[in-house]
C-alpha positions as a printed NumPy array, in Angstrom:
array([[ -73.922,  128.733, -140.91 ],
       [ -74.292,  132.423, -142.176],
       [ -77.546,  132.378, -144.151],
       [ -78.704,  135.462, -146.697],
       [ -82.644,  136.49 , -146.319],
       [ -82.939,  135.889, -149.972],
       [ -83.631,  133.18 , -152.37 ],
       [ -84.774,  131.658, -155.685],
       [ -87.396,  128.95 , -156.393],
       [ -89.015,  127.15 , -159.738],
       [ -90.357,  123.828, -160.595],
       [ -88.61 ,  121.241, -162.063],
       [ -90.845,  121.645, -165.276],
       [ -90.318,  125.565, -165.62 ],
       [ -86.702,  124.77 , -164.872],
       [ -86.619,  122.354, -167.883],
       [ -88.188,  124.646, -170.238],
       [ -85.816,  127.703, -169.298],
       [ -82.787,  125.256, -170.06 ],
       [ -84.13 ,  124.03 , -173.037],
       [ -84.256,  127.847, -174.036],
       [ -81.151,  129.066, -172.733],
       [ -78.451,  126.355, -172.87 ],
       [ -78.071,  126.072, -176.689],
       [ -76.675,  123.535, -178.705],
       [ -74.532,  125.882, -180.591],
       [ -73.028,  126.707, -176.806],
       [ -73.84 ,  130.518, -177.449],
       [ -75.226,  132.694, -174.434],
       [ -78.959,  133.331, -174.404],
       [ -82.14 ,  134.823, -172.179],
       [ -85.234,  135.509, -171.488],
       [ -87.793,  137.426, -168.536],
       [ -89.946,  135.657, -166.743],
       [ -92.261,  136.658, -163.778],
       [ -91.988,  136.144, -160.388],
       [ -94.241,  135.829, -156.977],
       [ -93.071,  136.707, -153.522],
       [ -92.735,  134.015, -151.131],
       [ -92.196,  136.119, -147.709],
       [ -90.888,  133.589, -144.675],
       [ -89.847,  135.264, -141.089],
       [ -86.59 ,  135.499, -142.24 ],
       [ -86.362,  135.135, -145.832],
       [ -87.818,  136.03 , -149.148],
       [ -87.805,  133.997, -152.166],
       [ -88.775,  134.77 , -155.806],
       [ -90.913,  132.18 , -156.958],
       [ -90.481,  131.694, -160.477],
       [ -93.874,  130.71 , -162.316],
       [ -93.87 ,  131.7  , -165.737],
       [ -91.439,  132.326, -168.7  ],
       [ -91.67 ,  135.094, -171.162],
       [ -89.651,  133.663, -174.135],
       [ -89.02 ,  135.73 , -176.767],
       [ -90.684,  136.076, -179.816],
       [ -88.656,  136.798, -183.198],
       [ -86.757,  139.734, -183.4  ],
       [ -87.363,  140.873, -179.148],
       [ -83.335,  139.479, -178.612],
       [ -80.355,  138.981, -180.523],
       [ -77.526,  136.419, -180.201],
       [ -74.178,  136.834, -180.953],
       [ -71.822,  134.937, -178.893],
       [ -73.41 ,  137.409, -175.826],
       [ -77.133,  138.075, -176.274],
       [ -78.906,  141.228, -175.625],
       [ -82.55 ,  141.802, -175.538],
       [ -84.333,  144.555, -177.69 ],
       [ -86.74 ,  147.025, -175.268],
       [ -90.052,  146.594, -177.117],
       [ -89.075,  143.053, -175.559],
       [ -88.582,  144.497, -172.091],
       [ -92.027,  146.771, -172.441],
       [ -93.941,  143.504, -173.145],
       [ -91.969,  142.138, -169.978],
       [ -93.471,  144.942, -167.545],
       [ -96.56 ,  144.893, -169.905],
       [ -97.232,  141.303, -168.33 ],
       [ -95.603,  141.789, -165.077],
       [ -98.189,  144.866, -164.089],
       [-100.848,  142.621, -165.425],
       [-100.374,  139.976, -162.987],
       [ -99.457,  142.173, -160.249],
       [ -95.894,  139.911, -160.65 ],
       [ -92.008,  140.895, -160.465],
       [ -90.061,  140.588, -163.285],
       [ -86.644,  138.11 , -164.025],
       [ -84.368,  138.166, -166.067],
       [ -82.485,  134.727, -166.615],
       [ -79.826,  134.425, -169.529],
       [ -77.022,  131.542, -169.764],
       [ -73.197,  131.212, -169.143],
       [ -72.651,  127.75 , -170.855],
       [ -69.046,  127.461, -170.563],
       [ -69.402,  127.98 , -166.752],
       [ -70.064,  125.408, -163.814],
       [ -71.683,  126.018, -160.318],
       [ -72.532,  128.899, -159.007],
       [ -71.591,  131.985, -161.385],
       [ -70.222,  135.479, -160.893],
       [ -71.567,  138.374, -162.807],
       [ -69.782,  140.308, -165.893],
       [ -69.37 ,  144.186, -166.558],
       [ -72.105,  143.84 , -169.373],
       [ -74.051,  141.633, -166.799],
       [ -74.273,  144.269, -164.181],
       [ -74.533,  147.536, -166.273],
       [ -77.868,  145.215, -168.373],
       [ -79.381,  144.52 , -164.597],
       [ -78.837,  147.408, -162.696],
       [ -79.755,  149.899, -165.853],
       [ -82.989,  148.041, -166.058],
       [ -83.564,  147.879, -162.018],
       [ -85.498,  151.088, -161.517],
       [ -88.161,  150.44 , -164.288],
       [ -88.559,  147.172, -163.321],
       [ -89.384,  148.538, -159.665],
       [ -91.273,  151.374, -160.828],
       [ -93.917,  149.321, -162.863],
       [ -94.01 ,  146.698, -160.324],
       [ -92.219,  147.821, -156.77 ],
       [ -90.665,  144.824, -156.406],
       [ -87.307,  144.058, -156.91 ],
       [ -85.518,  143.189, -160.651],
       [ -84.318,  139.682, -159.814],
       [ -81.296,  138.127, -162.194],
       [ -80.903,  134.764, -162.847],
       [ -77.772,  132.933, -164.632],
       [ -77.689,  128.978, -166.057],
       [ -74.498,  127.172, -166.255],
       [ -73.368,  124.828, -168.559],
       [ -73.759,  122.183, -165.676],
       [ -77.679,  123.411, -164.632],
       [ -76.824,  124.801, -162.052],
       [ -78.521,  128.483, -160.885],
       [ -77.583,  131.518, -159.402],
       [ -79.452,  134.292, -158.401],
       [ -79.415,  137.737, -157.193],
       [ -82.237,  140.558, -156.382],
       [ -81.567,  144.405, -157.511],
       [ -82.847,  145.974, -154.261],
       [ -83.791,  149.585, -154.022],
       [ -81.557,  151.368, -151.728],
       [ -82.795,  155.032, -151.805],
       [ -83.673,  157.251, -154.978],
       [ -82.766,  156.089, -158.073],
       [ -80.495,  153.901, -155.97 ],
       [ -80.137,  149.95 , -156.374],
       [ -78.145,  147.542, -154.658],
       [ -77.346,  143.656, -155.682],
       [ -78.184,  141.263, -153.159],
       [ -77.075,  137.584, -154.013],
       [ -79.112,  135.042, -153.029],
       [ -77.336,  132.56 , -150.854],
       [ -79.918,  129.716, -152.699],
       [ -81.642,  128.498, -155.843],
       [ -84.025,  125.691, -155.816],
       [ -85.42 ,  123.305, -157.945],
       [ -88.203,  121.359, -156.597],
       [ -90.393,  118.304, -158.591],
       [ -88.953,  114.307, -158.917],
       [ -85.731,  115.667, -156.969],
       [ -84.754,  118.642, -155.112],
       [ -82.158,  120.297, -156.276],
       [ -80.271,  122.997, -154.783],
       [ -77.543,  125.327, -155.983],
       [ -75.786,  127.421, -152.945],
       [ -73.618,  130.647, -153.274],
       [ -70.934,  129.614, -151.065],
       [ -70.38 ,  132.848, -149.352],
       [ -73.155,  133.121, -148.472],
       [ -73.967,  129.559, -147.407],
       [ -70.765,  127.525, -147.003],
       [ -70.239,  124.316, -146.762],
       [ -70.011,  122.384, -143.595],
       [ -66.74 ,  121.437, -141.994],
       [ -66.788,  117.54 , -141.873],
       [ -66.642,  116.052, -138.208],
       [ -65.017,  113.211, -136.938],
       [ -68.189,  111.773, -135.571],
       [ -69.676,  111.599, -139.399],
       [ -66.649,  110.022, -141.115],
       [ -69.223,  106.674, -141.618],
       [ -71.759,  108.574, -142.821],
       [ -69.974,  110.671, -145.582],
       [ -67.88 ,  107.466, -146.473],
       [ -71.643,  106.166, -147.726],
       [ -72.021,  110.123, -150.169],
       [ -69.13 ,  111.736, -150.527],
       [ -68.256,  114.896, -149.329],
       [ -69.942,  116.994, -151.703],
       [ -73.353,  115.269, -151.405],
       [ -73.025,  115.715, -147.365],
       [ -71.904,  119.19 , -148.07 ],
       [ -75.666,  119.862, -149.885],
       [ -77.549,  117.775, -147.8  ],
       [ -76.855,  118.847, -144.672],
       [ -76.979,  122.607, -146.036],
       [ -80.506,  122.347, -146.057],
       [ -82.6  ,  124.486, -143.357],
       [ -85.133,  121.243, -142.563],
       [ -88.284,  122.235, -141.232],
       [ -89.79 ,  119.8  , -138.587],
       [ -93.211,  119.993, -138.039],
       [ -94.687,  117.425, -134.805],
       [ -92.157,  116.454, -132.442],
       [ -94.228,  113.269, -130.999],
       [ -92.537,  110.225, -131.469],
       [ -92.02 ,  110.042, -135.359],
       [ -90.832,  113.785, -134.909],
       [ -88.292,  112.761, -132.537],
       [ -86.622,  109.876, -134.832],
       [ -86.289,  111.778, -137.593],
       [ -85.527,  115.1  , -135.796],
       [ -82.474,  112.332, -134.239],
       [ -81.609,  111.323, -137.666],
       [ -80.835,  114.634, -138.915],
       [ -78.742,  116.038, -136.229],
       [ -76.571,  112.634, -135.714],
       [ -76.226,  112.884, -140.288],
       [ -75.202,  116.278, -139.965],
       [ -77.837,  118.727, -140.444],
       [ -77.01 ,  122.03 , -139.326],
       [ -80.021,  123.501, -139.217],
       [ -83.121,  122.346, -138.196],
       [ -86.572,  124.618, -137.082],
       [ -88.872,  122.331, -134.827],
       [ -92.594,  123.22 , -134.818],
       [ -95.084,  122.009, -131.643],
       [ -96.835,  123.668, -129.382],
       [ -97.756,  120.218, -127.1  ],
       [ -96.372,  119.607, -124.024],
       [ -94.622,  116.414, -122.349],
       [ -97.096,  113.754, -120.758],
       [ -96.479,  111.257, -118.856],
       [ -98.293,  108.705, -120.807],
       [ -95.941,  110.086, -123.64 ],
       [ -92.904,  108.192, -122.204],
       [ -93.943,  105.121, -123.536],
       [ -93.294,  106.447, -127.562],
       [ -90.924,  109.699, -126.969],
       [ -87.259,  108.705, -127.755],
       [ -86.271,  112.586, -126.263],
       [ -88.28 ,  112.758, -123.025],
       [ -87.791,  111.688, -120.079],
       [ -89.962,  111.763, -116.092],
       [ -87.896,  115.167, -115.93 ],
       [ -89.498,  116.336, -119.145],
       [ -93.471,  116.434, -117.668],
       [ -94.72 ,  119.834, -118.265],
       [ -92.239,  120.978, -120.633],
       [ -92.999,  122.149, -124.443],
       [ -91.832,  118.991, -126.183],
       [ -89.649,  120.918, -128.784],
       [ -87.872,  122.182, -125.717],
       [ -87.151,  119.049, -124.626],
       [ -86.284,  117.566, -128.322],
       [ -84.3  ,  120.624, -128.181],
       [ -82.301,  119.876, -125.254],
       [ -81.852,  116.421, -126.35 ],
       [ -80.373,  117.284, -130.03 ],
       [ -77.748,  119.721, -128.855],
       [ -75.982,  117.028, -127.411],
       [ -76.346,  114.404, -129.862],
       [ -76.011,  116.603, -133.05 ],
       [ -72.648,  115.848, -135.214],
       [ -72.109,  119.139, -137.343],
       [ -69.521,  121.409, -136.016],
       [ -72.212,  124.336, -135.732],
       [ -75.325,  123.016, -135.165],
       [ -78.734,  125.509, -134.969],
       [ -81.98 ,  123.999, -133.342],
       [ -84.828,  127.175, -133.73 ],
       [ -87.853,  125.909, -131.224],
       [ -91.009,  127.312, -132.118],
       [ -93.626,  126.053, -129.488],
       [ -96.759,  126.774, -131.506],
       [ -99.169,  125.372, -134.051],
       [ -98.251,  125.356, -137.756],
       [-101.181,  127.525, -138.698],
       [-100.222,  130.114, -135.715],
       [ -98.587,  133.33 , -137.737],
       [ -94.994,  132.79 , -136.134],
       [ -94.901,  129.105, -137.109],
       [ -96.088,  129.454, -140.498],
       [ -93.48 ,  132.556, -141.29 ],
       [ -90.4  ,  129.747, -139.652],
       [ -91.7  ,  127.305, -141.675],
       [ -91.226,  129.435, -145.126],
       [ -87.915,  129.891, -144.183],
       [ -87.18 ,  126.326, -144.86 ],
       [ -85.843,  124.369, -148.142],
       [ -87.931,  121.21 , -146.855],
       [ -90.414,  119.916, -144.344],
       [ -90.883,  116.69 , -142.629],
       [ -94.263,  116.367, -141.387],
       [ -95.162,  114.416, -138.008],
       [ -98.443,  115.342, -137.695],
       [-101.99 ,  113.762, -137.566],
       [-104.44 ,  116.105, -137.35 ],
       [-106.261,  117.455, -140.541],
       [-105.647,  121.422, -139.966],
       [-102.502,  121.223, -139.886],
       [-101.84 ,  118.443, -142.983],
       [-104.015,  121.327, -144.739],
       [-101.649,  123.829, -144.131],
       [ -98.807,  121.92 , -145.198],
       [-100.404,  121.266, -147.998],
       [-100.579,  125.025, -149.256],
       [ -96.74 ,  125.248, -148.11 ],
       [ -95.647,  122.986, -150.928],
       [ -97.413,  123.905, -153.458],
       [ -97.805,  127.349, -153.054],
       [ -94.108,  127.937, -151.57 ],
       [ -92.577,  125.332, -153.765],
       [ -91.165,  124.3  , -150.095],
       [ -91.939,  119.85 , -150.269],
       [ -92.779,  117.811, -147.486],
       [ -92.437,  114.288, -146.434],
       [ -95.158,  113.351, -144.704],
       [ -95.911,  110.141, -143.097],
       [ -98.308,  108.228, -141.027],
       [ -99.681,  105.313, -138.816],
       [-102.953,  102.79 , -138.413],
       [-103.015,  101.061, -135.631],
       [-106.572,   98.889, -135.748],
       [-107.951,   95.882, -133.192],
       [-110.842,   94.067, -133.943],
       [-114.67 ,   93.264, -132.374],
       [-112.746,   91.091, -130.157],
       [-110.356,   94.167, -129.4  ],
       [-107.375,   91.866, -130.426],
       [-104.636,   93.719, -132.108],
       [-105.571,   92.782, -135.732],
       [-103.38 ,   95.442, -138.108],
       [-100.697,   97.788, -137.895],
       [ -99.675,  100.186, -141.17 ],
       [ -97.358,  102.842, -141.666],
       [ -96.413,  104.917, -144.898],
       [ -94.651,  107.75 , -146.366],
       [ -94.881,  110.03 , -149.066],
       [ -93.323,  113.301, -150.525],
       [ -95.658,  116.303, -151.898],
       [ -95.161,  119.09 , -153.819],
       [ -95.428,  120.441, -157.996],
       [ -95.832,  117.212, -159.864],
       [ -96.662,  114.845, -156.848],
       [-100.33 ,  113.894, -155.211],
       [-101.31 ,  115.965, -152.791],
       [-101.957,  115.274, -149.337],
       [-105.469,  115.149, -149.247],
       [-105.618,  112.991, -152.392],
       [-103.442,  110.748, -151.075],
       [-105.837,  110.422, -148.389],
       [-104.17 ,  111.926, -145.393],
       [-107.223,  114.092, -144.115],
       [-110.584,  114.885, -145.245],
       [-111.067,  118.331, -145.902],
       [-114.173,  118.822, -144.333],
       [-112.725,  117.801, -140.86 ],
       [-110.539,  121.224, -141.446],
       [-113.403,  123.104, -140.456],
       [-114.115,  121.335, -137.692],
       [-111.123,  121.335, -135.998],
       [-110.527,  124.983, -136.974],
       [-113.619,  125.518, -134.93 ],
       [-112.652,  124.133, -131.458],
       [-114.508,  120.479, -132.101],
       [-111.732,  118.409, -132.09 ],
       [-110.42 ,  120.121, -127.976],
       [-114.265,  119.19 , -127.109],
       [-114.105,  115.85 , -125.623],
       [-117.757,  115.143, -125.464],
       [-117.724,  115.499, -129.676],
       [-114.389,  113.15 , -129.541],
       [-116.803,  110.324, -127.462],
       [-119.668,  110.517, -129.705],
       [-117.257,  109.832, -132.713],
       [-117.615,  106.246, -133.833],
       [-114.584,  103.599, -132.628],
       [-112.712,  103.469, -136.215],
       [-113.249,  107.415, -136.649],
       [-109.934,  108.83 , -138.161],
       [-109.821,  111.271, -135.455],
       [-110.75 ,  109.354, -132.712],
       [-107.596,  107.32 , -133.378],
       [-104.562,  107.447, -131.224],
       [-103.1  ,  103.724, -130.989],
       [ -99.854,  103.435, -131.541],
       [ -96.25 ,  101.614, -129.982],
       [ -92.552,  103.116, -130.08 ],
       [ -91.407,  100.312, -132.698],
       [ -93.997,  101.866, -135.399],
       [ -93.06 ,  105.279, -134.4  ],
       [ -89.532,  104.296, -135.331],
       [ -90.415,  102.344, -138.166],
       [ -92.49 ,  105.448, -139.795],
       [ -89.764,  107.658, -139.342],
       [ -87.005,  105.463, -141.115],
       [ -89.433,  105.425, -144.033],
       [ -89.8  ,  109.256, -143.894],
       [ -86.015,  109.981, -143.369],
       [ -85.221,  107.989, -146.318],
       [ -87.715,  109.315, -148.447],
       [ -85.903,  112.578, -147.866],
       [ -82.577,  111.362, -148.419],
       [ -83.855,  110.075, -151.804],
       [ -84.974,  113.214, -152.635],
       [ -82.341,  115.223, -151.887],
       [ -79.142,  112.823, -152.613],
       [ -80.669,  111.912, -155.989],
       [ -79.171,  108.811, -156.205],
       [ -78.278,  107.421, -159.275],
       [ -80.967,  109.512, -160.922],
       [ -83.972,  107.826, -158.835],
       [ -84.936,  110.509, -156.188],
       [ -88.651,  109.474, -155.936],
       [ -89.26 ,  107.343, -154.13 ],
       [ -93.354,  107.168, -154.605],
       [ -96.104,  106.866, -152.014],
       [ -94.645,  103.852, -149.928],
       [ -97.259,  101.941, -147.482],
       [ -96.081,   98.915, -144.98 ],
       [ -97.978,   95.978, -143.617],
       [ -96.587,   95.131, -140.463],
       [ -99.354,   92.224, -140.585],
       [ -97.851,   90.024, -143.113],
       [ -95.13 ,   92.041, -143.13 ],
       [ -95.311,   92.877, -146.706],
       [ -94.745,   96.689, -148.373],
       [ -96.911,   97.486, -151.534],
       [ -95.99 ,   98.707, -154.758],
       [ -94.884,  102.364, -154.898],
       [ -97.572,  104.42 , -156.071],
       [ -96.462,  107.146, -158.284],
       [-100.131,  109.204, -159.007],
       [-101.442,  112.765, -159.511],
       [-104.101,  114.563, -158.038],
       [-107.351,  114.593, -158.786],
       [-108.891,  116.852, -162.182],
       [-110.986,  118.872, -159.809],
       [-107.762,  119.21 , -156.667],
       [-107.395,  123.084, -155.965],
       [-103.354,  122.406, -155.459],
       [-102.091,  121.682, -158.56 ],
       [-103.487,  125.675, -159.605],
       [-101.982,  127.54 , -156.814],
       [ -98.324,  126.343, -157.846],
       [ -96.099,  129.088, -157.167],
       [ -98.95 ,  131.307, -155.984],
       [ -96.653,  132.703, -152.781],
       [ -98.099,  135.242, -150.991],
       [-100.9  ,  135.562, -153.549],
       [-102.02 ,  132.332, -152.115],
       [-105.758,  132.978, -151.797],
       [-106.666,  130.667, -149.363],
       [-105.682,  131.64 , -145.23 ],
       [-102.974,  129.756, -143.842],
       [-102.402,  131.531, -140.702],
       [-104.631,  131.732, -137.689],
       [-104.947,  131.256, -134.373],
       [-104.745,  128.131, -132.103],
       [-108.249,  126.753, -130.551],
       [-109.006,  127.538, -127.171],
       [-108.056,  124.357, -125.013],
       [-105.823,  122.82 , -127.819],
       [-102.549,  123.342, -125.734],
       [-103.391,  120.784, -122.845],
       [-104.42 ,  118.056, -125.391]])
């Protein structure tokens, strides 16, 4: 699949308040700026859209069209240079559907208005249109050379919160060619819901044995492309839990192997496997993983759970994360065995609220600790870190929960795309309630929503000494 470097992004409650705003009930046209924050991957860029500049009375004028007034467009920049932000400009076609081509009037208003915007702000003027049916389209106004701008569509917009939803500029992103070997699976969707799921680039981050389920389930559904993310090698006391590894394996990066393994399992006509064997924090990682439209997390250590954590909220990129407890008791009998799942991002709990890793064992790991094994001994039996129990049927069993938390998410179906924090007993063999919470008053998440690059906490850095014979 051809993919653009460019894209859109907002949450689901910005979204709502732009539409509110632009789709009118009298079915007239209508806009307004907004401000945007670079989101800079290794091969993309998105605008992240974080706050709307809706007019006040008398800035715009609606008359079947709309056009703005330019004491309007001053207080635009005005804001824009005071938050070191780009500028948007999103207005409405309500009699359209899907992705939306641009008028004469809609050019001359976004290229005339291109080289200010840049000026004030040296970022690109980005223009954003609203259907009738909610869906997006974007496009940045690129300088060229002097006084020289160029569109560039965006081959994506994205909408992330309850649901993720994703508008795609078909050019620019088409649609996969159905297989025979998925005819089963699209029977289940449709063709246009297997057409947008499997569009999505799906980053996978781990690929120990939960990784390698759910990195199975997406190639044999249909994903086209899929960026793995591990910088372990194969072991031979991993055999017992990897579905993709085999004695042959020993000594290889794992995502090489998973890699190997998925190119001949993997149903879409063109399918794209990107191996990056290194941590998630390491610069190249991190830069592949804001490429992505979604990340599955297989991971259990805290660093990286922490920088996942500042992916989704400040990227507006979710994860599904997931986990296992394996406990015995005094008697060292096998006594309890949990897995759960759970997707993060604007409007969700966070992973450390949730509980998935203690802050303050960041630090420690970031320092080298956790590669010392003479600090591992002296931690006591139960210590989360300490803990590595675990048997190929939970591996499997954690995955299926994660895979179909994503399939919620994206597929949407019938309206219920969250799923909630989901938590198994395979003791009593019971699940519990769905949780649906928030984070905590005092969580640092919630505020960096949107933040991008502007971010102000580091996500990249490099891997402990030791770390990559663990």
């Amino acid at each position: 699949m051809t993919r653009a470097a460019l894209s859109v992004a907002m949450t689901e409650t910005l979204g709502a308040s732009a539409q509110q705003h632009l789709l009118r009930t009298d079915r007239q046209e209508d806009l307004c700026f907004a401000l945007w924050r670079p989101s800079t991957g290794q091969t993309r860029t998105t605008a992240l859209i974080y706050r709307l500049l809706v007019p006040f009375s008398g800035e715009r004028s609606v008359h079947g069209n709309a056009s703005f007034e330019s004491r309007y467009f001053q207080r635009a920049l005005s804001e824009a240079v005071t938050d070191g932000a780009g500028i948007a400009l999103m207005h409405s076609h309500p009699h359209g559907c899907q992705w939306q081509g641009m008028s004469p009037d809609d050019v001359d208003t976004e290229s005339g208005h291109a080289p200010a915007v840049y000026g004030a702000t040296r970022l690109p003027f980005i223009g954003l249109t609203i259907s009738g049916d909610r869906a997006w389209s974007g496009r940045f106004w690129t300088r060229t050379g002097p006084r020289k701008y160029e569109r560039q569509d965006c081959a994506t917009v994205r909408v992330v919160g309850e649901r993720l939803k994703i508008t795609y500029m078909d050019r620019l992103a088409p649609p996969p060619t159905e297989t025979l070997a998925q005819i089963r699976t699209v029977s289940a969707w449709g063709s246009q819901k297997q057409a947008d799921l499997t569009r999505l680039r799906v980053g996978l981050v781990g690929a120990g044995s939960v990784g390698g389920f759910v990195a199975e389930a997406a190639a044999r559904t249909g994903f086209e492309d899929i960026t793995g993310i591990d910088f372990d090698v194969v072991e031979e006391k991993n055999l017992d839990r990897l579905l993709f590894a085999t004695r042959r394996d020993i000594g290889l990066p794992k995502i090489n192997a998973l890699e190997r393994h998925l190119l001949d399992r993997a149903t879409a006509q063109s399918f794209r496997f990107l191996s990056i064997p290194c941590a998630v924090y390491e610069k190249e990682a991190l830069l592949a993983a804001l490429d992505c439209d979604l990340i599955v997390s297989c991971v259990d250590r805290p660093w990286a759970r922490h920088v996942l954590n500042l992916i989704a909220y400040a990227h507006l990129i979710p994860v599904v994360d997931g986990g296992i407890a394996v406990r015995r008791n005094r008697q060292g009998e096998f006594a309890a065995a949990d897995w759960r799942a759970h997707t993060i991002g604007p409007g969700r709990r966070c992973l450390e609220c949730i509980g998935q890793y203690d802050s303050g064992h960041v630090q420690i790991e970031r320092d080298g600790y956790l590669e010392d094994p003479t600090y591992i001994e002296h931690l006591s039996a139960g210590h989360p870190l300490k803990a590595r129990e675990n048997v190929f049927a939970f591996s499997m069993s954690c995955a299926s929960l994660q895979f179909n938390q994503m399939l919620n998410f994206a597929l949407d179906p019938l309206g219920q795309a969250n799923s909630g924090e989901q938590l198994y007993h395979f003791v009593g063999a019971r699940m519990e309630p769905a949780l649906f919470e928030h984070c905590q008053a005092d969580c640092m998440f919630p505020k960096i929503v949107a933040a991008g690059d502007e971010c102000p906490y580091i996500l990249a850095s490099k891997r402990p000494v030791g770390s990559a014979t663990r």
